[in-house]
C-alpha positions as MATLAB code, in Angstrom:
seq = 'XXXXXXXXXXXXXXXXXXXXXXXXXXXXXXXXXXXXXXXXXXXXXXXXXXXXXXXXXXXXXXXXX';
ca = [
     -27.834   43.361  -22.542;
     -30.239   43.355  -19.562;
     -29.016   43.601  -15.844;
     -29.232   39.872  -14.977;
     -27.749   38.775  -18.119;
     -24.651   40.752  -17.258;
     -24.458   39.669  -13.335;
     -24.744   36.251  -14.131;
     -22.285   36.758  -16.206;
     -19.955   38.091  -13.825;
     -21.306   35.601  -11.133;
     -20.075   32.647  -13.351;
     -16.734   33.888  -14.933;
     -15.820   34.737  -10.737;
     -16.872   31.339   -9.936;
     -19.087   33.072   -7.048;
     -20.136   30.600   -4.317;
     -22.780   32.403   -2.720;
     -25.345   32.863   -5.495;
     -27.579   35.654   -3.752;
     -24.717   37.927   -3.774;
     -25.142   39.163   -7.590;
     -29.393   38.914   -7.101;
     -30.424   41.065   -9.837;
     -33.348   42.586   -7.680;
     -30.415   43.521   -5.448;
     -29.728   46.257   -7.998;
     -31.333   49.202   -8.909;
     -31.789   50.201  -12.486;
     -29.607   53.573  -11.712;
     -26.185   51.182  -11.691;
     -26.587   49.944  -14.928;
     -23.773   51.877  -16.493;
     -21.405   50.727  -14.033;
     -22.721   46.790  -13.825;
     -21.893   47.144  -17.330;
     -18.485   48.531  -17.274;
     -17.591   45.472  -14.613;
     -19.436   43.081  -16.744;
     -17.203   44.242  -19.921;
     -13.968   44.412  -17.660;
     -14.607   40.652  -16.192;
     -15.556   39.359  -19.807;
     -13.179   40.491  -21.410;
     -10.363   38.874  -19.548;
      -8.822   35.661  -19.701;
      -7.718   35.670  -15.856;
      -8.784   37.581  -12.846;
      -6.287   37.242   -9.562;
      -8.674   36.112   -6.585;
      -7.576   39.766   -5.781;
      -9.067   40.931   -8.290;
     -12.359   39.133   -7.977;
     -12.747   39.839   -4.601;
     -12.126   43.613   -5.424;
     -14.735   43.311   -8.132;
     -17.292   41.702   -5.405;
     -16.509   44.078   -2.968;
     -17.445   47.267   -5.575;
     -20.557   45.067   -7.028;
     -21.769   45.145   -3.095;
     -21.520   49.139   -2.641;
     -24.036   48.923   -5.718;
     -26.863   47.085   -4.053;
     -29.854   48.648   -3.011;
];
């Protein structure tokens, strides 16, 4: 799965309001491992606390370029 497959992914399943936060340009190709790991952890759930989310944005952020 390609990087902005998975962000938008995560971007919709967080219900993110501020769309140019996940930009895939924002991301270099060196994070992929761990875009996927938060993409797998966020699908795979049927509920993430807003603590949770906003943990998950907040680690997402330290990845951008």
């Amino acid at each position: 799965m390609d990087k902005e497959t998975m962000l938008k992914e995560i971007e919709s399943r967080l219900k993110v309001v501020n769309k140019g936060m996940l930009n895939p340009d924002d991301f270099s190709d060196a994070h992929m491992e761990e875009i996927a790991e938060y993409h797998k952890m966020v699908t795979s759930r049927n509920e993430i606390s807003p603590m949770e989310q906003s943990a998950i944005l907040e680690e997402l952020s330290k990845l951008r370029k």
